[in-house]
PDB file of N, CA, C and O in Angstrom:
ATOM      1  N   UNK A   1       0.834  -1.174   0.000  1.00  0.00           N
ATOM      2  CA  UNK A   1       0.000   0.000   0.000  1.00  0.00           C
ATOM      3  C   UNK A   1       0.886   1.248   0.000  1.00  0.00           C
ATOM      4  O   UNK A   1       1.778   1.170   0.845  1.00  0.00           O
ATOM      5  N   UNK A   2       0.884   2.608  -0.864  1.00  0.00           N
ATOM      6  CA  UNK A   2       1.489   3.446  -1.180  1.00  0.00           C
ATOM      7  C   UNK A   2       1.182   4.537   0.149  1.00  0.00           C
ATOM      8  O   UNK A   2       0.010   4.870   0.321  1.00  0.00           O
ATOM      9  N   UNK A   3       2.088   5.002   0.941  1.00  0.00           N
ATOM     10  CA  UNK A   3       1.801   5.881   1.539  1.00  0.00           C
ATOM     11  C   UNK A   3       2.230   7.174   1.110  1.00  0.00           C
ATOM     12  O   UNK A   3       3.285   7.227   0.479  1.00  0.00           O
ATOM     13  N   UNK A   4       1.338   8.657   1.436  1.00  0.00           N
ATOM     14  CA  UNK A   4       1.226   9.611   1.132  1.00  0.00           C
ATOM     15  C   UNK A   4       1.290  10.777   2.187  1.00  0.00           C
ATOM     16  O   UNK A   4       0.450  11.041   3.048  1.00  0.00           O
ATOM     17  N   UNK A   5       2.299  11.317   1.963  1.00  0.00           N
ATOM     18  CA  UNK A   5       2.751  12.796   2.886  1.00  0.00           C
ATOM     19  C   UNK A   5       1.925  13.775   2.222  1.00  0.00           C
ATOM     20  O   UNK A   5       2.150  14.177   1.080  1.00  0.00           O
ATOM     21  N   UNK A   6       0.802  14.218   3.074  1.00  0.00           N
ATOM     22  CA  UNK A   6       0.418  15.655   2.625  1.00  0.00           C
ATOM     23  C   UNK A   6       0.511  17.097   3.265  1.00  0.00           C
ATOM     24  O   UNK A   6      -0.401  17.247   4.079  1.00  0.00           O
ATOM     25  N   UNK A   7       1.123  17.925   3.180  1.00  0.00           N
ATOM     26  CA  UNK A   7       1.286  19.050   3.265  1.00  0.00           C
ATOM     27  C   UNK A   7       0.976  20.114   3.348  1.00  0.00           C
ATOM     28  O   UNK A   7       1.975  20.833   3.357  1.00  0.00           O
ATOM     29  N   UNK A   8      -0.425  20.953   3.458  1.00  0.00           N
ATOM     30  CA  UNK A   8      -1.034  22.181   3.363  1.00  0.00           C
ATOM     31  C   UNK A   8      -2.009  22.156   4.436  1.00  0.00           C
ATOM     32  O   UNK A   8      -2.677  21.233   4.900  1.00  0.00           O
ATOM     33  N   UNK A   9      -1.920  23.573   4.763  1.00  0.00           N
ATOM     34  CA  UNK A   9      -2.283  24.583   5.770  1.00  0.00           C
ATOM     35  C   UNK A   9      -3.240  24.669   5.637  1.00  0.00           C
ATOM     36  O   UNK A   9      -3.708  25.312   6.575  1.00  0.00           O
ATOM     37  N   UNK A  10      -4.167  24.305   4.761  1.00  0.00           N
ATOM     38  CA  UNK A  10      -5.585  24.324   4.973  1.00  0.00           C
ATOM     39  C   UNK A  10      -6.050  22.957   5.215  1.00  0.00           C
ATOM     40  O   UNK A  10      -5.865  21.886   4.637  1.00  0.00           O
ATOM     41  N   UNK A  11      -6.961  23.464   6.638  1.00  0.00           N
ATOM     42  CA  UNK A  11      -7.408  21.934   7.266  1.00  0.00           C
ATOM     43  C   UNK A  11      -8.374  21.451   6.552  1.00  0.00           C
ATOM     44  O   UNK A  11      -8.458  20.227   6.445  1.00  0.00           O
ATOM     45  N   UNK A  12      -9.597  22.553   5.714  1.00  0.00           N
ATOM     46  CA  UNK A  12     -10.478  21.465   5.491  1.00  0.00           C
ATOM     47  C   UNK A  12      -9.757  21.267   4.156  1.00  0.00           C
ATOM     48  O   UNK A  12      -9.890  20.068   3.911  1.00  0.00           O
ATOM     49  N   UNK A  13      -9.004  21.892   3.091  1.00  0.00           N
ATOM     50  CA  UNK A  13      -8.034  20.905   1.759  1.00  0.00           C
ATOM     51  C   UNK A  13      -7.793  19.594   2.462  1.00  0.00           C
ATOM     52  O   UNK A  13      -8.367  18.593   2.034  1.00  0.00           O
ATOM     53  N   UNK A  14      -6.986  19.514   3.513  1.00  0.00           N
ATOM     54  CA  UNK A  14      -6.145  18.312   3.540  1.00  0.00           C
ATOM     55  C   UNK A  14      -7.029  16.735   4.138  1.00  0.00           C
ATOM     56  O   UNK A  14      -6.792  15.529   4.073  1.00  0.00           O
ATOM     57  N   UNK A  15      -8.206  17.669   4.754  1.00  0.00           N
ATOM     58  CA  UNK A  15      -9.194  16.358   5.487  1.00  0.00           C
ATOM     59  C   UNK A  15      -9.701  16.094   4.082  1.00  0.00           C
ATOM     60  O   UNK A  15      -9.496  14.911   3.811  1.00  0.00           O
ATOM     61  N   UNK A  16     -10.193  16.643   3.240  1.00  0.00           N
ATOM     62  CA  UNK A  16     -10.707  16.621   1.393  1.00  0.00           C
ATOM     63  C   UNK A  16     -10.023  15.425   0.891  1.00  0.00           C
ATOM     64  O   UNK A  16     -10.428  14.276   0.714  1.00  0.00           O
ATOM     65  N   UNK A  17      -8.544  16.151   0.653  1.00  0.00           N
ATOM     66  CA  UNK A  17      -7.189  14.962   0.113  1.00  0.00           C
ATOM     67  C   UNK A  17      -7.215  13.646   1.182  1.00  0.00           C
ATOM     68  O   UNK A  17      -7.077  12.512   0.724  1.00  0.00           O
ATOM     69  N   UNK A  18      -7.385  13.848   2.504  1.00  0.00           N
ATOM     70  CA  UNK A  18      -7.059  12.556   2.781  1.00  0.00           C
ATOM     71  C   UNK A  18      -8.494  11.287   2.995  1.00  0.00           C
ATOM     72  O   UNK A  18      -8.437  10.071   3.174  1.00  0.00           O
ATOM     73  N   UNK A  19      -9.494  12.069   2.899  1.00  0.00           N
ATOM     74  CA  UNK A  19     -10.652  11.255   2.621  1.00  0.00           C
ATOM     75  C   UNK A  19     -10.330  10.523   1.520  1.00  0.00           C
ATOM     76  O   UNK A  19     -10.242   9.308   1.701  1.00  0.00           O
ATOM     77  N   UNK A  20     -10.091  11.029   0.210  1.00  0.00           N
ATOM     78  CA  UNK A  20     -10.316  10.434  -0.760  1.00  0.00           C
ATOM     79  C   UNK A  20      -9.185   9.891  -0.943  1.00  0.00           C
ATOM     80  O   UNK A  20      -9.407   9.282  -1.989  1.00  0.00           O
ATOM     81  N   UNK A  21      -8.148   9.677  -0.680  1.00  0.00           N
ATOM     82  CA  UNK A  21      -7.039   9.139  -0.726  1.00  0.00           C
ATOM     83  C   UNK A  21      -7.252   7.647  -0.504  1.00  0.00           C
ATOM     84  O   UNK A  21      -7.337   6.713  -1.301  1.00  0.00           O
ATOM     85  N   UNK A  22      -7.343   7.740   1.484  1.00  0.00           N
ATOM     86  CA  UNK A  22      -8.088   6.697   1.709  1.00  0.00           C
ATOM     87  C   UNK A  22      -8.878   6.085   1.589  1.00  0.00           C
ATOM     88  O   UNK A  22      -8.853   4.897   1.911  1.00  0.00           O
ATOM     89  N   UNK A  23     -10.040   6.773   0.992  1.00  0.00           N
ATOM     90  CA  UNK A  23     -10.871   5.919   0.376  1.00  0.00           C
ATOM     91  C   UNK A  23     -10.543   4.977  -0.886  1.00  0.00           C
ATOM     92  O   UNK A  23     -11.122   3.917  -1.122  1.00  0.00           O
ATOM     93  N   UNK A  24      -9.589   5.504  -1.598  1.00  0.00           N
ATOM     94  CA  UNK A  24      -9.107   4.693  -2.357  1.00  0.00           C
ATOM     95  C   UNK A  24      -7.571   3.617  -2.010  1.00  0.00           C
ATOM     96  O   UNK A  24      -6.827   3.159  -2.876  1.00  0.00           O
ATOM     97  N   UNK A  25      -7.505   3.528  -1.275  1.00  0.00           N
ATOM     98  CA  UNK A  25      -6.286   2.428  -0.766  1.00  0.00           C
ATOM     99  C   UNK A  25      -5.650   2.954  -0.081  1.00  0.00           C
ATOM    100  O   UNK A  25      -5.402   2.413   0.997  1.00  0.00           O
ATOM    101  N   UNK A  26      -5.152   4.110  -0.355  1.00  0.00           N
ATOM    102  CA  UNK A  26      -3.828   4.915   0.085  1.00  0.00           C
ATOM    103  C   UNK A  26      -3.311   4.918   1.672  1.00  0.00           C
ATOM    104  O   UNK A  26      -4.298   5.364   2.257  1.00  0.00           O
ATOM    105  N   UNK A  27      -2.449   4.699   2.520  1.00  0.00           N
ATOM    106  CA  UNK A  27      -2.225   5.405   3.327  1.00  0.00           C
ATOM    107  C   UNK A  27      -1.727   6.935   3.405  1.00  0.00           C
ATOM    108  O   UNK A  27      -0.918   7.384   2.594  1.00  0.00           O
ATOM    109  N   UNK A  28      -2.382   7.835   4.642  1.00  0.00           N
ATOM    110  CA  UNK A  28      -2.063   9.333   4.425  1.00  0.00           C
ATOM    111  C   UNK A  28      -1.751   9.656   5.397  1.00  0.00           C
ATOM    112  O   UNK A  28      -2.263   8.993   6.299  1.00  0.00           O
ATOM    113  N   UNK A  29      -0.877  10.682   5.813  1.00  0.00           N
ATOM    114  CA  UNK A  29      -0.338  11.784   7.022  1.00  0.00           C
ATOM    115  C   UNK A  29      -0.626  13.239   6.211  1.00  0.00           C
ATOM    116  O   UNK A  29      -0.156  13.691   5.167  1.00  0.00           O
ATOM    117  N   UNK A  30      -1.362  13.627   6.927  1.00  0.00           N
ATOM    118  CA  UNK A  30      -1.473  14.775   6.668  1.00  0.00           C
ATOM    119  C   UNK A  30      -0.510  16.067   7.726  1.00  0.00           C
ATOM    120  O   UNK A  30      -0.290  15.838   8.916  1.00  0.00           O
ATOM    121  N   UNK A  31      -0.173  16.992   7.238  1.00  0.00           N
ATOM    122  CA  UNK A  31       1.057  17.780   8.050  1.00  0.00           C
ATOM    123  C   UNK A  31       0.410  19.320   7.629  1.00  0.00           C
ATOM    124  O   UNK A  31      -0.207  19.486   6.576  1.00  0.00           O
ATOM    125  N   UNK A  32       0.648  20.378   8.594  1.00  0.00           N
ATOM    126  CA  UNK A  32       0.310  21.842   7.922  1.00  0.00           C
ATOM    127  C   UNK A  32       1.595  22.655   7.480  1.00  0.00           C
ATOM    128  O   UNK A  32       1.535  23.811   7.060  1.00  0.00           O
ATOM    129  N   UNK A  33       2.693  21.970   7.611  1.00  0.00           N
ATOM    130  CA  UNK A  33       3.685  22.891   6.715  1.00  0.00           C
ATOM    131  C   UNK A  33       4.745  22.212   6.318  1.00  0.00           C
ATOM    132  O   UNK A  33       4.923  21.094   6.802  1.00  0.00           O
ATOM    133  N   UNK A  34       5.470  22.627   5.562  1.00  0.00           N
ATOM    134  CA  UNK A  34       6.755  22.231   5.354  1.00  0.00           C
ATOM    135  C   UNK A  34       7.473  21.473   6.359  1.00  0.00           C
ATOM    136  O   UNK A  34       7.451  20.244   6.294  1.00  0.00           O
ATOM    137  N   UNK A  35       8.156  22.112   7.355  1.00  0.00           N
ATOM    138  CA  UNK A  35       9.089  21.916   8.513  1.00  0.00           C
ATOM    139  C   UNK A  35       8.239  20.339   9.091  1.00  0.00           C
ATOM    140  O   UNK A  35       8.821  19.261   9.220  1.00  0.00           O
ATOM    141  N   UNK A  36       6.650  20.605   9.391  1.00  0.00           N
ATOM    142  CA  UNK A  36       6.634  19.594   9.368  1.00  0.00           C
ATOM    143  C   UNK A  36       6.849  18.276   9.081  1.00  0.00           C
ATOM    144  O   UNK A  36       7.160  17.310   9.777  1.00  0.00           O
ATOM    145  N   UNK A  37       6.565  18.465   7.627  1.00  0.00           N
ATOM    146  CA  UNK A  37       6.331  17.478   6.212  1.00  0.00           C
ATOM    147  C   UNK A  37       8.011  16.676   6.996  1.00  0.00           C
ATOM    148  O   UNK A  37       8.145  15.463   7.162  1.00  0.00           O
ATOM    149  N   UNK A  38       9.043  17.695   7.341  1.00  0.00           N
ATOM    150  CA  UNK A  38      10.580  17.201   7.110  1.00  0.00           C
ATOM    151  C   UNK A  38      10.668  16.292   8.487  1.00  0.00           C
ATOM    152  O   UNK A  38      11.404  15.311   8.590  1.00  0.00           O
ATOM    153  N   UNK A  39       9.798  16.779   9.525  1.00  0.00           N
ATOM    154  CA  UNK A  39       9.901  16.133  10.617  1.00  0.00           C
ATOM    155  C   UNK A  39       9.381  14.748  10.821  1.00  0.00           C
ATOM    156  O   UNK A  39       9.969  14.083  11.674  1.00  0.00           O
ATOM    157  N   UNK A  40       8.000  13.987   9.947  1.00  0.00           N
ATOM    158  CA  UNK A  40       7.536  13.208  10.151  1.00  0.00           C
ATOM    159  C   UNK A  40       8.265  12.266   8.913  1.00  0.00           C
ATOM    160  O   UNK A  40       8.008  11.090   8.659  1.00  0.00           O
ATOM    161  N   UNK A  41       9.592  13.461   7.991  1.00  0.00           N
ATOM    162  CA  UNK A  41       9.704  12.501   7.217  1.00  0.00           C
ATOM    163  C   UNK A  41      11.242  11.638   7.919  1.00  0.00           C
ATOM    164  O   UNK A  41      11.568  10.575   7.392  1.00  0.00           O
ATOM    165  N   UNK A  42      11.836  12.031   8.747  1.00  0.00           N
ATOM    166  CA  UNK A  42      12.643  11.916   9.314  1.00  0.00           C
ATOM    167  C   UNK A  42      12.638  10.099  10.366  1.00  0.00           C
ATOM    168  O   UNK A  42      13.476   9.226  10.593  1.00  0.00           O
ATOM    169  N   UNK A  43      11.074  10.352  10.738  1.00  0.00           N
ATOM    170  CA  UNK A  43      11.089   9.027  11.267  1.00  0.00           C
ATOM    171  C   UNK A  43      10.066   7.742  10.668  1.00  0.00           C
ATOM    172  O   UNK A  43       9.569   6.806  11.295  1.00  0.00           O
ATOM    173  N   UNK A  44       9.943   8.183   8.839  1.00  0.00           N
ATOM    174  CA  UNK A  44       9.004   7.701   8.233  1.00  0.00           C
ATOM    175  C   UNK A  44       9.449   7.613   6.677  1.00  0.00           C
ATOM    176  O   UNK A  44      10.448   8.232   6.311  1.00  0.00           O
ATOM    177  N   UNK A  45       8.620   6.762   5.683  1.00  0.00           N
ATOM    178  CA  UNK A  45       9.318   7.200   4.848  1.00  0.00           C
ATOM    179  C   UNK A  45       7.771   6.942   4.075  1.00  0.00           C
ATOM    180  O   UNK A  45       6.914   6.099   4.340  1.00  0.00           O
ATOM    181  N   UNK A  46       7.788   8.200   2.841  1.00  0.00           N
ATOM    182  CA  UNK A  46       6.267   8.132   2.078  1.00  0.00           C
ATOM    183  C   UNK A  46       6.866   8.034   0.471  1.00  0.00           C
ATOM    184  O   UNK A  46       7.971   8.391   0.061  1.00  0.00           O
ATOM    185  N   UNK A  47       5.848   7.483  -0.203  1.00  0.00           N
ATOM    186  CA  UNK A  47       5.843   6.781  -1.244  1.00  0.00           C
ATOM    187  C   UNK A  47       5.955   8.394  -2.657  1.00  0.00           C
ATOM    188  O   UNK A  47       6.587   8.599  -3.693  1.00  0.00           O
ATOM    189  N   UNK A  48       4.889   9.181  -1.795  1.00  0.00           N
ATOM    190  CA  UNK A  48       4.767  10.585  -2.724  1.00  0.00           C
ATOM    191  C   UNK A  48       4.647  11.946  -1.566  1.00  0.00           C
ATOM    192  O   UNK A  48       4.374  11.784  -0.377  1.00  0.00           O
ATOM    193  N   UNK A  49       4.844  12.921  -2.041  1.00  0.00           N
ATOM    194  CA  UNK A  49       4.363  14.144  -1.155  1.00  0.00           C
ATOM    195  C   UNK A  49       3.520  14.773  -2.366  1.00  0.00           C
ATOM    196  O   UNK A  49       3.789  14.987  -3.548  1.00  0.00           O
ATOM    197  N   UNK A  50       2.138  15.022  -1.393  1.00  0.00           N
ATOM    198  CA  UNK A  50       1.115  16.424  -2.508  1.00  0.00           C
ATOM    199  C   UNK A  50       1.658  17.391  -1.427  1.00  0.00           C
ATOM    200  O   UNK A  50       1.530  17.219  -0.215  1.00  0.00           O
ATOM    201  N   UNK A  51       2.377  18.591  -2.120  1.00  0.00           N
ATOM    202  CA  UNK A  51       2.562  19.899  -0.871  1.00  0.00           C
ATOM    203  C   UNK A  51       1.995  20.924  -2.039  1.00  0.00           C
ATOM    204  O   UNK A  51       2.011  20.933  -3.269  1.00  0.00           O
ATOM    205  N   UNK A  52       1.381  21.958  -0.783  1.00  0.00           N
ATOM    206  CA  UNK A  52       0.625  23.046  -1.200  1.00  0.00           C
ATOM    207  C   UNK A  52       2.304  24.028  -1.299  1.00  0.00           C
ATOM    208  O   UNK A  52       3.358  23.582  -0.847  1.00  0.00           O
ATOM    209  N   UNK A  53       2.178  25.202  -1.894  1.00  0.00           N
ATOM    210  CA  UNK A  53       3.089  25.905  -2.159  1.00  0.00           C
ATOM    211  C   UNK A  53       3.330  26.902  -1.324  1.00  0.00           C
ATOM    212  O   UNK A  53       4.426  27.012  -0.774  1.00  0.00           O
ATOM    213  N   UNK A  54       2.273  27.803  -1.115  1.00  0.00           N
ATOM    214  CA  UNK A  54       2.185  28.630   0.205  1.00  0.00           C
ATOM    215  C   UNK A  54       2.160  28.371   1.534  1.00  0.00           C
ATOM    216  O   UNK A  54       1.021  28.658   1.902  1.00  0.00           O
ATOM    217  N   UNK A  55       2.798  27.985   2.454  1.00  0.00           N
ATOM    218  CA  UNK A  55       2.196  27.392   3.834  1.00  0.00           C
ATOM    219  C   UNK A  55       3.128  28.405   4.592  1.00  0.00           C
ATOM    220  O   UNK A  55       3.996  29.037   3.990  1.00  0.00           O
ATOM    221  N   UNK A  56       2.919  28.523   5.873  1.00  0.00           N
ATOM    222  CA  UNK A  56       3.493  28.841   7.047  1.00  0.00           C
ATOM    223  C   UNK A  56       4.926  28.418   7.532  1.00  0.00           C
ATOM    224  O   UNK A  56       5.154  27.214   7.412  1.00  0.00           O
ATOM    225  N   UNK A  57       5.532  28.881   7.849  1.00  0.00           N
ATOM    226  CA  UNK A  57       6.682  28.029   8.252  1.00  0.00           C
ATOM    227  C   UNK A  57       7.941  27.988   7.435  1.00  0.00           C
ATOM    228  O   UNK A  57       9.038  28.547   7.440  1.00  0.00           O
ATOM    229  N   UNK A  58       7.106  26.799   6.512  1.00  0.00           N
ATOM    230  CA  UNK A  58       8.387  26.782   5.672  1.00  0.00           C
ATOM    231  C   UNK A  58       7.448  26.419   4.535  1.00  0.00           C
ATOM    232  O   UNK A  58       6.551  25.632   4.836  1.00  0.00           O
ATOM    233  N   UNK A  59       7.511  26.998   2.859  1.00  0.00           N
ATOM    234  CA  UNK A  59       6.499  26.348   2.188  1.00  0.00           C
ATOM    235  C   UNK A  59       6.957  25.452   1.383  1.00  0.00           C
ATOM    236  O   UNK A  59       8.004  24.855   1.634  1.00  0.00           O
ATOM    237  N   UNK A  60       6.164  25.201   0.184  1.00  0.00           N
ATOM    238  CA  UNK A  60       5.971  24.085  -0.558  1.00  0.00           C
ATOM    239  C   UNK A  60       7.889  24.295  -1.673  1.00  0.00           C
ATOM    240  O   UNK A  60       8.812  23.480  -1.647  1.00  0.00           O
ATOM    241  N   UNK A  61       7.847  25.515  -2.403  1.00  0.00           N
ATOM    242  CA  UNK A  61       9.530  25.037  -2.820  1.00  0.00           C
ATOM    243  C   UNK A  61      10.485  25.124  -2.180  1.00  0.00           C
ATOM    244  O   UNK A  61      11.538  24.874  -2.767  1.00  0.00           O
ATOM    245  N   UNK A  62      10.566  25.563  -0.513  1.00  0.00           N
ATOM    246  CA  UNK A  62      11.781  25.200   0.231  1.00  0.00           C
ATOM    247  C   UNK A  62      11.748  24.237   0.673  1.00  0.00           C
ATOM    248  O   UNK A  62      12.850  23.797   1.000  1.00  0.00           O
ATOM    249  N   UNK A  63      10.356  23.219   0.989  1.00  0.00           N
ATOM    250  CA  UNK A  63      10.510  21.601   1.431  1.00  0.00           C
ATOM    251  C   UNK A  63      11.313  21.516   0.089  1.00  0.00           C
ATOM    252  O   UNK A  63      12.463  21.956   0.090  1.00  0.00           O
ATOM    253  N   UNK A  64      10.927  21.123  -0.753  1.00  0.00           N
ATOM    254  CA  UNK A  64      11.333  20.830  -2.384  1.00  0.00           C
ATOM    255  C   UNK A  64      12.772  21.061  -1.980  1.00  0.00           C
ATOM    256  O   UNK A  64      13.504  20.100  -1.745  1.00  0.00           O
ATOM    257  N   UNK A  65      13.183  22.271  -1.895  1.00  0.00           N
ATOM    258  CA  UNK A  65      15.168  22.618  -2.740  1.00  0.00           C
ATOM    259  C   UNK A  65      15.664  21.567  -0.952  1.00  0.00           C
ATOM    260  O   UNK A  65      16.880  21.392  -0.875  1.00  0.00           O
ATOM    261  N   UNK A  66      15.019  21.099   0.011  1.00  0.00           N
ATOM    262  CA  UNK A  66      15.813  20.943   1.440  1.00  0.00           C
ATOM    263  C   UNK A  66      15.800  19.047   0.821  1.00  0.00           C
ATOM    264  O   UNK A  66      16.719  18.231   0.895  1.00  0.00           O
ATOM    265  N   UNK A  67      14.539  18.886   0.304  1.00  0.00           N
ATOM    266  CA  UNK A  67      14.338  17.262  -0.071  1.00  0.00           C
ATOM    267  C   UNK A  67      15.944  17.205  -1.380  1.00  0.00           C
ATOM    268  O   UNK A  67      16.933  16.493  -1.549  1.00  0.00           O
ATOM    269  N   UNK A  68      15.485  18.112  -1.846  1.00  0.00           N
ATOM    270  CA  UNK A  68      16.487  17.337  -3.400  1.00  0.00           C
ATOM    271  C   UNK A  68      18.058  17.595  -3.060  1.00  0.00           C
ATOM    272  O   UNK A  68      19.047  17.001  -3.488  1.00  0.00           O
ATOM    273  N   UNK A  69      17.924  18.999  -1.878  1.00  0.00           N
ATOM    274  CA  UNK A  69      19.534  19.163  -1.027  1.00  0.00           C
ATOM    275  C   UNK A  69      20.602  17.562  -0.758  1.00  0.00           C
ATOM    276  O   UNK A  69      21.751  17.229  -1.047  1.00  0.00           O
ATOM    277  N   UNK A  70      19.526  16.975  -0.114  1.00  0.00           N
ATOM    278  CA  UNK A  70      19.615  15.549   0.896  1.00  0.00           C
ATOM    279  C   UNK A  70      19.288  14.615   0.169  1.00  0.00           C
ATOM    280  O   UNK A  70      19.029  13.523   0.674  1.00  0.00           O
ATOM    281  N   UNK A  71      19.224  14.809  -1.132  1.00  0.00           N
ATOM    282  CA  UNK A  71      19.359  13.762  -2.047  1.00  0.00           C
ATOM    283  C   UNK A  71      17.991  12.418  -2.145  1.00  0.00           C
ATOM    284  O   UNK A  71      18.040  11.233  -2.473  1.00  0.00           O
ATOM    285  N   UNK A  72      17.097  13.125  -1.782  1.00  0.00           N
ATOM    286  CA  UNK A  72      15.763  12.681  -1.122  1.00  0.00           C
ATOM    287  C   UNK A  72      15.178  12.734  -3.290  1.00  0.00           C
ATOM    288  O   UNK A  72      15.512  13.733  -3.925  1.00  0.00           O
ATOM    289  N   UNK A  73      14.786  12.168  -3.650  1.00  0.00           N
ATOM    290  CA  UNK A  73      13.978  12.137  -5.149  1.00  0.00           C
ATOM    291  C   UNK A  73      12.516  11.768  -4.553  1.00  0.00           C
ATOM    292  O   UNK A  73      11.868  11.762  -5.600  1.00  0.00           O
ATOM    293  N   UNK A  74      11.711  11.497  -3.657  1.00  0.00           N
ATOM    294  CA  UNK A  74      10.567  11.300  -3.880  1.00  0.00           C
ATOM    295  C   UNK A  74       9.375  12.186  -4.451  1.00  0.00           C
ATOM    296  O   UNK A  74       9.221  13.352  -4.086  1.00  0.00           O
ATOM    297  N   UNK A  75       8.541  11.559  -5.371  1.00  0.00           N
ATOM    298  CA  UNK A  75       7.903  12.326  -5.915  1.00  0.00           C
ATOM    299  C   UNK A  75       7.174  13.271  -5.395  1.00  0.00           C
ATOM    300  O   UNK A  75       6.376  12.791  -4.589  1.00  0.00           O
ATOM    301  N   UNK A  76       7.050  15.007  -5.552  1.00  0.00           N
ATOM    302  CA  UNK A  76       6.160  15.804  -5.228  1.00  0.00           C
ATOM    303  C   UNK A  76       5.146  16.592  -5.944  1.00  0.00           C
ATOM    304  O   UNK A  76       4.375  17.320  -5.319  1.00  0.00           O
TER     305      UNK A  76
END
């Protein structure tokens, strides 16, 4: 089963994405920012990331340039 890191600051987007996710097979973590996304990826590992671009914290292309820094390729 493919698990899925999701990323954005909007709660009801991400309860949206992870309904239907799961409803279709998927496992999901949903996260509200970046910094997060890096923290849960640290003791986890996900199959894809959907990240929103704007978020708090840290957003969607500095997760991106910190993932591809660390040599991380998973799809976003």
């Amino acid at each position: 089963m493919l698990k899925i890191l999701i990323a954005e600051d909007d709660r009801d987007l991400r309860q949206l994405f992870s309904r239907v996710l799961m409803k279709n097979g998927y496992t999901v973590r949903g996260v509200s920012n970046g910094q997060e996304a890096l923290d849960v990826m640290d003791n986890d590992y996900y199959d894809l990331i959907i990240s929103d671009i704007m978020m708090p914290v840290m957003d969607g292309y500095e997760l991106v340039r910190l993932l591809r820094d660390a040599n991380n390729t998973t799809p976003v």
